[in-house]
Structures are given as C-alpha cells and as structure tokens.
KEKE-3310 file (N, C-alpha, C; in steps of 0.2 Angstrom, whole numbers, plus 5000, padded with zeros to 4 digits):
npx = (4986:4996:5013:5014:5013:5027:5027:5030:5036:5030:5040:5050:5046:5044:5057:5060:5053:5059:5071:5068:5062:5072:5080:5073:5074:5088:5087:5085:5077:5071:5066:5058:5060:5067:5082:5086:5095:5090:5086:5095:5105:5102:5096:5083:5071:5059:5044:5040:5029:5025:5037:5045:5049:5045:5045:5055:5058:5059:5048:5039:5030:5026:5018:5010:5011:5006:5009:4999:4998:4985:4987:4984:4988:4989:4990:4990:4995:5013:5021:5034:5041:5055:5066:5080:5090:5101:5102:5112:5114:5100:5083:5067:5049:5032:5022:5002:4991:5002:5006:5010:5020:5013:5015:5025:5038:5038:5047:5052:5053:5042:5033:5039:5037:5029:5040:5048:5065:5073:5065:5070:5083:5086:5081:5088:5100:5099:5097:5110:5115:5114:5119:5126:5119:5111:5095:5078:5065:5050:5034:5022:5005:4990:4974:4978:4975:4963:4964:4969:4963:4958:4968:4983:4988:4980:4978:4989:4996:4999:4995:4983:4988:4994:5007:5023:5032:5041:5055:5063:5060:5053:5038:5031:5018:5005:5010:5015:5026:5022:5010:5012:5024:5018:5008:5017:5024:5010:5010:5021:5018:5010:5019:5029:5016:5016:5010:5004:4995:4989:4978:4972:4963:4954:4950:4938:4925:4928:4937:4928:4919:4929:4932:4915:4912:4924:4935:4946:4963:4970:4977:4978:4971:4973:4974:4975:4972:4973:4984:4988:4997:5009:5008:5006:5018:5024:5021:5022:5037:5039:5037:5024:5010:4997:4988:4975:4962:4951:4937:4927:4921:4920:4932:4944:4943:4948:4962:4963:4964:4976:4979:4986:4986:4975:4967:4954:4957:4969:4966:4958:4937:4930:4915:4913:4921:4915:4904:4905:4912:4899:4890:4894:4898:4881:4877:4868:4860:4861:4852:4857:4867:4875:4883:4896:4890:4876:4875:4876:4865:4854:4853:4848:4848:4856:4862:4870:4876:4884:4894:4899:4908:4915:4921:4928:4937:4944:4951:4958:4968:4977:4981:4990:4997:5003:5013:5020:5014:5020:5015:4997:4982:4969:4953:4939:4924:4914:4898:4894:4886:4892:4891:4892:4897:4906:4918:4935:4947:4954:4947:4946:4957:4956:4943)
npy = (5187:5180:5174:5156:5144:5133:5115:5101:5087:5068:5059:5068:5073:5059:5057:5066:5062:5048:5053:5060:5051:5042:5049:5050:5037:5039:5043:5057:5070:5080:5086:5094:5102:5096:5093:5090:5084:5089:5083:5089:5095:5105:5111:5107:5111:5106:5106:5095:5084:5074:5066:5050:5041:5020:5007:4999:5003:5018:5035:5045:5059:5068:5081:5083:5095:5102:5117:5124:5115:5106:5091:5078:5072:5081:5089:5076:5063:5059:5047:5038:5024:5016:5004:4996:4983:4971:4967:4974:4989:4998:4996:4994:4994:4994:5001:5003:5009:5013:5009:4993:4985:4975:4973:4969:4983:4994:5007:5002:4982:4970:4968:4974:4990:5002:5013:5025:5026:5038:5044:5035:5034:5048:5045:5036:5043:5054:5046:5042:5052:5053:5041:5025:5012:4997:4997:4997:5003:5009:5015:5025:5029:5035:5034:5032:5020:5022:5034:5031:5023:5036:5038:5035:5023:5009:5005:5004:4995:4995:4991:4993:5004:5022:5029:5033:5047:5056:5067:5078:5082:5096:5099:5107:5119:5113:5108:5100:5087:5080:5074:5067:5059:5046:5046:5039:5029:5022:5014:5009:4998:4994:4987:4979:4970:4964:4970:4972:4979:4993:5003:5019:5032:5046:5047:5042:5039:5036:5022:5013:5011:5006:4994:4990:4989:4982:4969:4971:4964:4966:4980:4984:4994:5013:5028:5045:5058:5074:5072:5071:5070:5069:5055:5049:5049:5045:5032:5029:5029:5014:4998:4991:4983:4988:5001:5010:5021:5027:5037:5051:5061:5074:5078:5071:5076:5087:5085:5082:5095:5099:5099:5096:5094:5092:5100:5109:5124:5128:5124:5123:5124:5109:5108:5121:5114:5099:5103:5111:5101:5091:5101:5101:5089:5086:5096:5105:5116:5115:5114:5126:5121:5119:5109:5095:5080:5086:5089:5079:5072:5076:5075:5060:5045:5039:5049:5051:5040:5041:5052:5051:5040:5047:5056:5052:5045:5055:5059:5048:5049:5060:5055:5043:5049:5058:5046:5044:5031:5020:5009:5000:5009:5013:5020:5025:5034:5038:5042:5054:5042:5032:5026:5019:5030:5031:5025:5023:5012:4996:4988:4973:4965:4972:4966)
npz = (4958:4972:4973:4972:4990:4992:4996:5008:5004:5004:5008:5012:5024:5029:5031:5041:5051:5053:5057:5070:5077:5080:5087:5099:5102:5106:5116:5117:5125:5120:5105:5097:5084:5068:5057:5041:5024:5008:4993:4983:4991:5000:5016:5027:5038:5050:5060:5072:5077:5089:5097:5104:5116:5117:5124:5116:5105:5096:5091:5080:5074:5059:5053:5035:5026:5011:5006:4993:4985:4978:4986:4989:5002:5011:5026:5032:5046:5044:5049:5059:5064:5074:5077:5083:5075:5070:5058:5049:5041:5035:5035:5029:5031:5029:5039:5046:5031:5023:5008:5000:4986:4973:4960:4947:4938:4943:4955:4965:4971:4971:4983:4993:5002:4999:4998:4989:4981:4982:4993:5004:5004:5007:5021:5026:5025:5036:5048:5049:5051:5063:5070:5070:5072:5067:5058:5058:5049:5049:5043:5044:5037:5046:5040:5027:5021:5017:5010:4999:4990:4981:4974:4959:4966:4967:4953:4952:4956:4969:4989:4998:5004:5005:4996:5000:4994:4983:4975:4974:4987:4988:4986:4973:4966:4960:4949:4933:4933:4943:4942:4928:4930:4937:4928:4919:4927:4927:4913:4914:4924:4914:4903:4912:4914:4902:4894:4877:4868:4873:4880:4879:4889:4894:4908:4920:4912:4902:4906:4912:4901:4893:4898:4897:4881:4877:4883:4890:4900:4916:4920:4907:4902:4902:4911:4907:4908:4909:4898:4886:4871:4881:4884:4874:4869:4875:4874:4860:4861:4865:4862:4856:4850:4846:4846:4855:4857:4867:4873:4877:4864:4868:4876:4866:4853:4853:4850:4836:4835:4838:4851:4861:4877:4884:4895:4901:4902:4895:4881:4867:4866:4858:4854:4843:4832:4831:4827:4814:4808:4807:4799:4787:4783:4783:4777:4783:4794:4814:4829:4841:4852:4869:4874:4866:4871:4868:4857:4849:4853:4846:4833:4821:4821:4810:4805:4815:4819:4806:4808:4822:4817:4808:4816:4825:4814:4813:4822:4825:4815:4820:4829:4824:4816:4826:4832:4823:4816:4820:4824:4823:4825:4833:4836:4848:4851:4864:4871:4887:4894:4893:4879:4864:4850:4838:4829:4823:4813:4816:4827:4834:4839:4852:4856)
capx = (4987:5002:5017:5011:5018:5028:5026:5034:5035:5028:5049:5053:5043:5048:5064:5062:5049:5062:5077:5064:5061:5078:5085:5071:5076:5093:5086:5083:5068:5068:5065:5052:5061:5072:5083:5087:5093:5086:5091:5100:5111:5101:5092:5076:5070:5052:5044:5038:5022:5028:5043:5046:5053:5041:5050:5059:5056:5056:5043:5037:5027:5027:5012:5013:5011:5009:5009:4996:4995:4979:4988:4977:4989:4989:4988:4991:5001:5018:5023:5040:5043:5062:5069:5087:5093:5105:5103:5116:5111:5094:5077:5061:5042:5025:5016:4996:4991:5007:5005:5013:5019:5011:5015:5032:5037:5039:5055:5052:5050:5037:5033:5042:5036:5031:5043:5051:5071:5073:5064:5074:5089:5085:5078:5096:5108:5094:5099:5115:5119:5115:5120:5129:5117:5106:5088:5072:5060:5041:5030:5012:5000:4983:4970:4983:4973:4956:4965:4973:4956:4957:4975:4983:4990:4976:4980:4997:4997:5001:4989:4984:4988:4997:5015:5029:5036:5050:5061:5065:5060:5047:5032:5032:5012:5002:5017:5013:5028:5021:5004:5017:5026:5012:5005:5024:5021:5006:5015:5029:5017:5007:5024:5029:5013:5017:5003:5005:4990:4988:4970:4970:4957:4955:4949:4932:4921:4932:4939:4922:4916:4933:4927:4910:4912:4929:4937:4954:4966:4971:4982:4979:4968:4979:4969:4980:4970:4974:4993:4990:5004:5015:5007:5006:5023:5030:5018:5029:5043:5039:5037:5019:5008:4994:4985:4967:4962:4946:4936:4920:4924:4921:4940:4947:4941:4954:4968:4962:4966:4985:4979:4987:4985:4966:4963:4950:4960:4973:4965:4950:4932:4928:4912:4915:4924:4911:4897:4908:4912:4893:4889:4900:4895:4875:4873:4862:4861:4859:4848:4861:4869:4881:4889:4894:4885:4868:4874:4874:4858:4851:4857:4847:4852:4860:4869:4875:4883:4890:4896:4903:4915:4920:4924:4933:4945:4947:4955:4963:4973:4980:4985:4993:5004:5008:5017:5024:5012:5026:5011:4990:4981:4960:4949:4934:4921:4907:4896:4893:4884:4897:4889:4896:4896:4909:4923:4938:4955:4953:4946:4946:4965:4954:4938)
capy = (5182:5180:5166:5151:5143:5126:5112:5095:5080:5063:5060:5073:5071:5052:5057:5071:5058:5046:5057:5062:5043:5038:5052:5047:5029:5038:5047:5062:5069:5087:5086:5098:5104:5091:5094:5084:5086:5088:5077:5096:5095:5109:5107:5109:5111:5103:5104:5088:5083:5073:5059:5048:5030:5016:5002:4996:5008:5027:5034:5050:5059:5074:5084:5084:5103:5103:5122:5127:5111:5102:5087:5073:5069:5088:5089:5070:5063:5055:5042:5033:5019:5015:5000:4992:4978:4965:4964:4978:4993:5002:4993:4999:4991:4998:5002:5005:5015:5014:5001:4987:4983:4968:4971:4971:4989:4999:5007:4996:4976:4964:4964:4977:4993:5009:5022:5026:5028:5045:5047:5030:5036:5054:5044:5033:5050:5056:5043:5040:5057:5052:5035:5020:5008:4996:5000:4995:5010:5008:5021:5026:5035:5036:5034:5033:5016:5025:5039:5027:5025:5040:5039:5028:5016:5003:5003:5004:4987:4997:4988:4993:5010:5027:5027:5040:5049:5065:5066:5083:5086:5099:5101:5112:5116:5114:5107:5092:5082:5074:5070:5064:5053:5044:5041:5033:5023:5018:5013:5004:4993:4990:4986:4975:4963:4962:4971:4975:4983:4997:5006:5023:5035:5052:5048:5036:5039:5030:5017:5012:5010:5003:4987:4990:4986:4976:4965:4972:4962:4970:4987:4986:5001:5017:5032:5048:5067:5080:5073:5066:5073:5067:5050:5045:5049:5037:5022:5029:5023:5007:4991:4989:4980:4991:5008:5010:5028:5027:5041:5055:5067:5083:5079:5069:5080:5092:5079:5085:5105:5100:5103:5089:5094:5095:5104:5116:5132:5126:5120:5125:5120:5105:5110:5124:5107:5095:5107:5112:5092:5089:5104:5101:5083:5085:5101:5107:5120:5113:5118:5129:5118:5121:5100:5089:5078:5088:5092:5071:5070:5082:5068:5056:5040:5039:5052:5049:5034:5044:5058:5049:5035:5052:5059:5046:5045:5062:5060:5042:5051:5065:5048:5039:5055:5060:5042:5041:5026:5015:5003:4999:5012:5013:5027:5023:5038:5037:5049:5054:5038:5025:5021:5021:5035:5030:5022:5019:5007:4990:4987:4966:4965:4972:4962)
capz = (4963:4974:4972:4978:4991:4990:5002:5007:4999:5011:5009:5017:5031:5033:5034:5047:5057:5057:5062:5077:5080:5081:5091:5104:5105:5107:5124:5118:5127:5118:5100:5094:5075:5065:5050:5036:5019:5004:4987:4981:4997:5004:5022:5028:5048:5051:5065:5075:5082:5096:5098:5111:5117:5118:5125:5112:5100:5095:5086:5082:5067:5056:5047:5029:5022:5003:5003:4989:4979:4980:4987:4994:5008:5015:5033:5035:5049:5043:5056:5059:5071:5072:5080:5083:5073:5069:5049:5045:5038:5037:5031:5029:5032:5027:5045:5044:5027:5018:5001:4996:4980:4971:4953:4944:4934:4947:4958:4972:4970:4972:4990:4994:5002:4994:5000:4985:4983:4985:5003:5006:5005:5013:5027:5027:5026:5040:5054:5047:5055:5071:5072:5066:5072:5060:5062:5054:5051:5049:5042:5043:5037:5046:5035:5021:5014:5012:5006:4993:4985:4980:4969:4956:4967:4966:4946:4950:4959:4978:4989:5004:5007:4999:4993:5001:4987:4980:4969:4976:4992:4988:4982:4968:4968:4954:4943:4930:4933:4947:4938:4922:4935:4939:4921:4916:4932:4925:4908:4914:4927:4910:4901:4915:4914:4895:4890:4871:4866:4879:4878:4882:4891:4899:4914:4922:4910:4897:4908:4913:4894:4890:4902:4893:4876:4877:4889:4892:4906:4920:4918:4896:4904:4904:4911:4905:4911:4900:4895:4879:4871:4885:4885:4865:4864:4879:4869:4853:4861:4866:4857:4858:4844:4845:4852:4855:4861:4868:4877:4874:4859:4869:4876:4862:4847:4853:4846:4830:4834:4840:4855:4867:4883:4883:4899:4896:4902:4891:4875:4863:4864:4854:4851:4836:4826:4828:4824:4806:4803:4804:4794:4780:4781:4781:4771:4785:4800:4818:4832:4845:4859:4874:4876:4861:4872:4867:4849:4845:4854:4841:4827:4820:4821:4807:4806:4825:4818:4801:4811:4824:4812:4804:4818:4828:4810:4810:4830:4823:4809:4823:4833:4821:4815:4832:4833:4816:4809:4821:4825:4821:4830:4832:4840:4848:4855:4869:4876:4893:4899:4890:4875:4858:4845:4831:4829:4819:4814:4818:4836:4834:4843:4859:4860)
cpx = (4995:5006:5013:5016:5019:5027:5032:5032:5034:5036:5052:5051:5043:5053:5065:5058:5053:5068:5074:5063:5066:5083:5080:5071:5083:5094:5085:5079:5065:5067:5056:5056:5065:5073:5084:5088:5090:5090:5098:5107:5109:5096:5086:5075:5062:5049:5040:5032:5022:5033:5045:5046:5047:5044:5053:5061:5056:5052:5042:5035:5028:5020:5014:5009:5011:5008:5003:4994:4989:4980:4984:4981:4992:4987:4988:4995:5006:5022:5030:5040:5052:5063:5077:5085:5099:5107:5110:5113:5104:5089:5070:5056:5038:5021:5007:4997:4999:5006:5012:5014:5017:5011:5022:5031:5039:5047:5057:5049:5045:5038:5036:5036:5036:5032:5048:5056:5072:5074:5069:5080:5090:5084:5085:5101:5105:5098:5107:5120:5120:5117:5125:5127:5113:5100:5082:5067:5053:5038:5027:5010:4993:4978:4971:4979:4966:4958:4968:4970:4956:4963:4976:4986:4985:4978:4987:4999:5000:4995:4989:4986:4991:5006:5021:5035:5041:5053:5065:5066:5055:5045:5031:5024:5009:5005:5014:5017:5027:5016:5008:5020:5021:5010:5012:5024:5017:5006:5019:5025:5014:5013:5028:5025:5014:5012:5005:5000:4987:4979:4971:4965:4956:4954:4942:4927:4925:4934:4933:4919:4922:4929:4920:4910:4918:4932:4944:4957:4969:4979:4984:4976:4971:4976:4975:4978:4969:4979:4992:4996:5011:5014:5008:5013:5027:5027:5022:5035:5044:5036:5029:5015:5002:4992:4980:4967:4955:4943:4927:4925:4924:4931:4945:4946:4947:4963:4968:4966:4975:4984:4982:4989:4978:4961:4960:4953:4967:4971:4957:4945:4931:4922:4910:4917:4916:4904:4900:4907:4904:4888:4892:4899:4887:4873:4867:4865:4863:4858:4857:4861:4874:4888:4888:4890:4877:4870:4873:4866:4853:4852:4851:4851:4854:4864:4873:4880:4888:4896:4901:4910:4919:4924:4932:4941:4950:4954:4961:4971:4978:4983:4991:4998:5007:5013:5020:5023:5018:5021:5003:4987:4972:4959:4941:4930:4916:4902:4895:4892:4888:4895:4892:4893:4899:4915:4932:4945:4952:4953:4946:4951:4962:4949:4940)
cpy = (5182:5172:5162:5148:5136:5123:5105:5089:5075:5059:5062:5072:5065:5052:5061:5068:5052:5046:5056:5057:5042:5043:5052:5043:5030:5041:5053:5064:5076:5088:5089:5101:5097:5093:5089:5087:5083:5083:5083:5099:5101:5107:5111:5107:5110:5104:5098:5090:5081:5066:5056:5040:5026:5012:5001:5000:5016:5028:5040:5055:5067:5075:5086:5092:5103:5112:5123:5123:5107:5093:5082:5071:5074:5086:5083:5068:5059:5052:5038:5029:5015:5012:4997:4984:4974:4964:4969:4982:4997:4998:4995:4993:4995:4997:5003:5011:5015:5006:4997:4986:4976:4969:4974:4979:4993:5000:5002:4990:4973:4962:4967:4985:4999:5013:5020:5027:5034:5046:5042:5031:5044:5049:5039:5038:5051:5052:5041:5047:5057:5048:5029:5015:5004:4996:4998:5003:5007:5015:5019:5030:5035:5038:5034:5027:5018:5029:5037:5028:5028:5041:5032:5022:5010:5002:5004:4997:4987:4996:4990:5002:5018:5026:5034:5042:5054:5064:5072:5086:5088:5098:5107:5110:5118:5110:5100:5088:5075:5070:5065:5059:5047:5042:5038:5028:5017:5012:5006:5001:4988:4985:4980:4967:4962:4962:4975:4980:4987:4999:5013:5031:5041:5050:5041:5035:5032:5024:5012:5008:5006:4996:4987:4986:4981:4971:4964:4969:4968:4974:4988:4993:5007:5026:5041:5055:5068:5078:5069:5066:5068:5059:5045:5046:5046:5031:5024:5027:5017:5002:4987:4988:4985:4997:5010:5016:5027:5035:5046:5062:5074:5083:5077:5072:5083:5091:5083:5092:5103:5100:5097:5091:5097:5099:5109:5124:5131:5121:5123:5122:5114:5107:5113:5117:5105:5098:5109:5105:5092:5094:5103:5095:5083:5090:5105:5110:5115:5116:5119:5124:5118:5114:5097:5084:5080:5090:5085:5070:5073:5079:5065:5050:5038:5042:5053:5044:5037:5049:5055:5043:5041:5057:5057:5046:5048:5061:5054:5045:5053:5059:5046:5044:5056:5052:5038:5033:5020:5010:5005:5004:5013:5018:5023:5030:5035:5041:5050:5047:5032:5022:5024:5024:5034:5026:5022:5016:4999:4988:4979:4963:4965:4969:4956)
cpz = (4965:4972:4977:4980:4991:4996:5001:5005:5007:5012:5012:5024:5036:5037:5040:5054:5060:5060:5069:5081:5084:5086:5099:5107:5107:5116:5123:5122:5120:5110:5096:5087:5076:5059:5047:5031:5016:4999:4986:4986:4999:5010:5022:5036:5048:5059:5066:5079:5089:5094:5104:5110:5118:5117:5121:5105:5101:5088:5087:5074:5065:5052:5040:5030:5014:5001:4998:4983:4982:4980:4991:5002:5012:5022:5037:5041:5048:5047:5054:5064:5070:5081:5078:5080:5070:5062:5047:5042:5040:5030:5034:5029:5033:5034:5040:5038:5022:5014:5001:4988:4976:4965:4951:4939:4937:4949:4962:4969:4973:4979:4994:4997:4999:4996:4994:4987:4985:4992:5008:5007:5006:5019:5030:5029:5033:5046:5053:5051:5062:5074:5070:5066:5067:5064:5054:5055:5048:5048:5039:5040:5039:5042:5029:5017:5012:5008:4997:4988:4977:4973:4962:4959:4964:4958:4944:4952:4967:4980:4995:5010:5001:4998:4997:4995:4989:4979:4972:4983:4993:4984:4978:4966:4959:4947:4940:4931:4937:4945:4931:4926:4938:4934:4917:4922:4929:4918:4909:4919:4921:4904:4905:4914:4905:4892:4882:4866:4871:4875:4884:4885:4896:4904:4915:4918:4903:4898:4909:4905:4891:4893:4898:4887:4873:4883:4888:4899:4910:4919:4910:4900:4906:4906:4910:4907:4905:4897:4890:4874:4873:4885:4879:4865:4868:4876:4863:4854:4862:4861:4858:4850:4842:4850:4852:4859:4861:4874:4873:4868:4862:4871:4868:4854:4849:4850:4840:4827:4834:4846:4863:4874:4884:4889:4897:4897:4896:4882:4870:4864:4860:4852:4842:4830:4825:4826:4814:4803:4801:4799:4788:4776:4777:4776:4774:4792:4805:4822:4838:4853:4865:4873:4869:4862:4869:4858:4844:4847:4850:4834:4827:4820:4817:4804:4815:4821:4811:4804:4817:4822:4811:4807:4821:4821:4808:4818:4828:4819:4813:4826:4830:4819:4819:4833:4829:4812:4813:4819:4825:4828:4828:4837:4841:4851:4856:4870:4882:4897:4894:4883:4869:4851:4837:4834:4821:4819:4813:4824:4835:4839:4852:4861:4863)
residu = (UNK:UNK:UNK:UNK:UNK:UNK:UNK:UNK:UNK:UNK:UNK:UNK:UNK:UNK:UNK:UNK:UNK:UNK:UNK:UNK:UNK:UNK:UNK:UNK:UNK:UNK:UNK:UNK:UNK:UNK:UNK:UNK:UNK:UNK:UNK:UNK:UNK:UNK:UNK:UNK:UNK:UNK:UNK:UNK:UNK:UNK:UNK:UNK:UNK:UNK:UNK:UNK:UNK:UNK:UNK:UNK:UNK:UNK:UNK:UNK:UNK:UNK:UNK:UNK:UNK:UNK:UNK:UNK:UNK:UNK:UNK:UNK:UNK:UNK:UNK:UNK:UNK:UNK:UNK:UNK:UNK:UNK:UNK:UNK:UNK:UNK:UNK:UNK:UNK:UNK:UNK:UNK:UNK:UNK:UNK:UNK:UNK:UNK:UNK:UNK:UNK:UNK:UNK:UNK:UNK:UNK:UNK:UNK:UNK:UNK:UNK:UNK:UNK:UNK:UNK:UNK:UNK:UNK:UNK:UNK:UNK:UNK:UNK:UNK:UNK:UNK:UNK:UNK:UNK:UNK:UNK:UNK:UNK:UNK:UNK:UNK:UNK:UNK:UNK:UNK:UNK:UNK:UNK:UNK:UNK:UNK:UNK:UNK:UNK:UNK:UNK:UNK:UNK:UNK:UNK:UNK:UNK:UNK:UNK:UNK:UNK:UNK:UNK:UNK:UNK:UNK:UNK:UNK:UNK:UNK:UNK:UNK:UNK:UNK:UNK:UNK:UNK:UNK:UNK:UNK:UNK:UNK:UNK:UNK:UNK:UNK:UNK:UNK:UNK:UNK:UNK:UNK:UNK:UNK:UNK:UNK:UNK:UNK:UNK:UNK:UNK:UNK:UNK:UNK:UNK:UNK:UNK:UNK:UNK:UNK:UNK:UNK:UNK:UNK:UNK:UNK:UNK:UNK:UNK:UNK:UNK:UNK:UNK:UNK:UNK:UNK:UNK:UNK:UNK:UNK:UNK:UNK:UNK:UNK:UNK:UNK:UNK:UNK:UNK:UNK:UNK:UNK:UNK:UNK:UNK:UNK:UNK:UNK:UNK:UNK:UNK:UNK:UNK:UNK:UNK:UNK:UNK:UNK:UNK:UNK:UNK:UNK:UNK:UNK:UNK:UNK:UNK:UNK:UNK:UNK:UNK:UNK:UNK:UNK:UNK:UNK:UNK:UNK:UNK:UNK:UNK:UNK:UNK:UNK:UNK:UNK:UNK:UNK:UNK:UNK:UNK:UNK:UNK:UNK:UNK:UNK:UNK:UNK:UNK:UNK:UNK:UNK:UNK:UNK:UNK:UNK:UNK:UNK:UNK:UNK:UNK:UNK:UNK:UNK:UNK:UNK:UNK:UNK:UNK:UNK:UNK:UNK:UNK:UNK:UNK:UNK:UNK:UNK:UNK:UNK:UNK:UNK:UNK:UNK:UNK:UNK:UNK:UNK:UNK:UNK:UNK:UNK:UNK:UNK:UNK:UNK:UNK:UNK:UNK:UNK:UNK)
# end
C-alpha cells in the first residue's frame, strides 16, 4: 500500500472561503486559488469554487478534501459569507448546517458557534492579510445538519448542524487524535453538567441498554470505540464518585488480556477467554462456536447468569487496576440484543 494522502481540515477551508469572500467584497473579480496559513506558519493554496459580491456581501466556497481519511465531511462545500461591520474586529455566525453550542464544557460558549479556536483565528490572520476592516463571517455547510446526525455533536450539545474544526490544518488520515479529541470532548461536556458518575460504552449497542436497564441523565452516557485505555485513564484523573463500564463482552472481555484498544485488528479475540473461564468454571467441553454471542446462547440459564457475574468481575478487576482503586467501579455485560448477562460492583449509584 502506497502513503496515504493527507487532506484539509473544515478550518482550513473556512479560512481559505473567507479570504476568497472578502477579497470579493473587496472588488476582486479573479480569485480562483487562495492561500492562507497554517497553525505551523506554513501556507497552503486551495482552490475556490466560485467568489463573488452580492450586494452587500462577499461570499464564496471551498470543497473540503480529506485526502484518504474516511472523513464524513469529504467533498462538502465549505461556505463563507463576509460582511462589513461597526463592532470592531472580526466575529463569526453559524450559517445553514453549522451547530450551535447548547451545553457548557466545550472550547466555544453557550450560544456560541461551532468554529472552533484554531480555524477562528486562521480565518482572522486570513482577512487580516487583506484588510483592516471589521467583518462578521458566516459559515455554511450544506447539508452539514443531516450530516451532523451522523457525529458526536448531538451528544456534544452542538445543535443543529456540524462543528468546523483543526488543530493543525491537515488532516493526518486515519490518525486517532481526532477520534480522542472527540471522546475528551465528550468527557469535559459530561464534567460540565456535573455528572459524577459517568457510564461508559463501546458504542450503540451499550448506550442503548445503558437507557435500558438504568436511567442515566443526559451525557452520564459516554460512548468511547476502541480507546478504552485512553478513556479510563482521563476518568482516573478526575474527581468523579463512581464508573460503570457497560457493554457486550465480545469487546470488553479484551480489558482482561490488556488489551485496551479493542479494535479487532489491533487486539485479540475474546472468544478463546470466555470459552477457558467457562471451561474451568463448569468442568465440561462446549459445543464449537464462532460469536460469544453464540457461545452464551449455548448456556443454560444458569450458568449464563454464573458465567457471566464471573465474567463481568473478571473485566471489573482489569478496571478498577487500570485506575488505581481511586473510586467504586461496577461492570455490567449485554449481549447483542441489549439484555443482561452478568454483572458486577455495586450498580445501585446508577438506577
């Protein structure tokens, strides 16, 4: 496989849509590339879709490129509209498809637009080159709030559409920080509402069931991938009363190996384990299965419920080590369709 190639941040392209805005509102007519730097004081030359004056305004967009990461807002169009104003300086407003923030935590405030700092202050050096006027900027994303759907804003408390981010510039493809920046996001919104007893969960299947059997307030719920690892050791630093790991043991058995980043090209089967633990438990074979899913449904129901208490304590222990015993920690496992397999700790804290 060749290097993959890197792509732009929705930052970068704010900033290079409303350079291209603003030098339209300034009478340009000819603007087909625009540069801009980066955070690293290195530049970058984009080309423009189209820029042009509209009464009172210049306006004019840029296609994101994520190069090779399987970015959801690939191929987007990143839109600026840049007007003159009075207040001093440069501020910013969410056009269509760009969120809102409605929950404390975050970089931006309450009520505030979500263009993170970074593209903010790229997109200020950005017109600051060509002007010294103050200006209000407005950025779009077409189809940016269905596409939202699809991300953590909605569980970030961004409402409304997607967020323009970068820290860097580029898109560096495949890379976890971005996915990591996003679950300490999720973190520090739930630290915000003064939620003490997080509750966390690979992904829909757990979150789903987490609602199921308890009745967690809005953002206890902390949905984490593969980064467990990276996730139990930012709840180790904070001052939180308790930690409930919920999830299906095909992922969360791997806790047990060490294996804390449980994607499956990066981590061991679970299977092998829980076929050992219930061997060793019952003193008996069991018939050959591919999914833990299929190896519990192969149980009796009471060793379903044995096997999965013993399993869940085994995954509890590997918790509560990884965060040095700071505070009360419980395990709950599901299976596929949400229902519960074992458990252990003290879950009472969460009902």
């Amino acid at each position: 496989m060749g290097t993959l190639r890197s792509g732009i941040t929705t930052g970068t392209c704010a900033a290079v849509a409303a350079k291209a805005a603003t030098m339209a509102l300034l009478g340009n007519r000819d603007v087909s590339h625009v540069e801009v730097n980066l955070p690293d004081g290195s530049r970058v030359n984009l080309p423009v879709l189209y820029a042009r004056k509209t009464g009172d305004n210049g306006e004019a967009a840029v296609k994101k490129d994520a190069g090779d990461d399987p970015d959801i807002t690939d191929g987007v169009d990143i839109v600026a509209r840049v007007s003159w104003t009075d207040s001093g300086g440069i501020s910013f407003a969410a056009g269509d498809g760009v969120g809102i923030v409605t929950k404390p935590g975050l970089s931006m405030g309450v009520g505030e637009p979500a263009i993170n700092p970074v593209p903010r202050r790229m997109i200020m050096e950005a017109l600051q080159e060509i002007t010294e006027r103050s200006a209000l900027v407005t950025i779009s994303i077409p189809n940016g709030k269905k596409l939202a759907e699809k991300t953590f804003n909605p569980r970030l408390g961004i409402a409304g559409g997607l967020s323009i981010l970068g820290t860097t510039g580029l898109v560096r493809p495949f890379s976890h920080p971005a996915l990591q920046t996003a679950l300490k996001c999720s973190l520090d919104v739930a630290i915000a509402c003064d939620i003490k007893t997080p509750i966390l969960v690979p992904g829909h299947i757990g979150e789903r069931a987490a609602r199921r059997h308890f009745k967690p307030s809005a953002h206890q719920v902390i949905e984490v991938s593969n980064e467990w690892g990276f996730m139990v050791d930012l709840v180790a630093a904070c001052l939180f009363s308790g930690l409930l790991v919920l999830g299906h043991p095909g992922k969360l058995t791997k806790l047990i190996y060490g294996d804390w980043d449980t994607h499956s090209s990066r981590s061991k089967n679970a299977l092998p384990f829980v076929r050992h633990l219930a061997e060793a438990t019952f003193g008996r074979s069991f018939p050959e299965t591919t999914t833990v899913d299929g190896f519990f449904a192969n149980l009796s129901d009471n060793e379903r419920v044995f096997l999965g208490d013993k399993l869940a304590c085994n995954i509890n222990w590997a918790v509560a080590d990884r965060i040095k015993n700071k505070f009360p920690t419980a395990t709950v496992i599901v299976n596929i369709r949400g229902e519960w397999l074992g458990s252990s700790g003290e879950v009472e804290p969460w009902r």
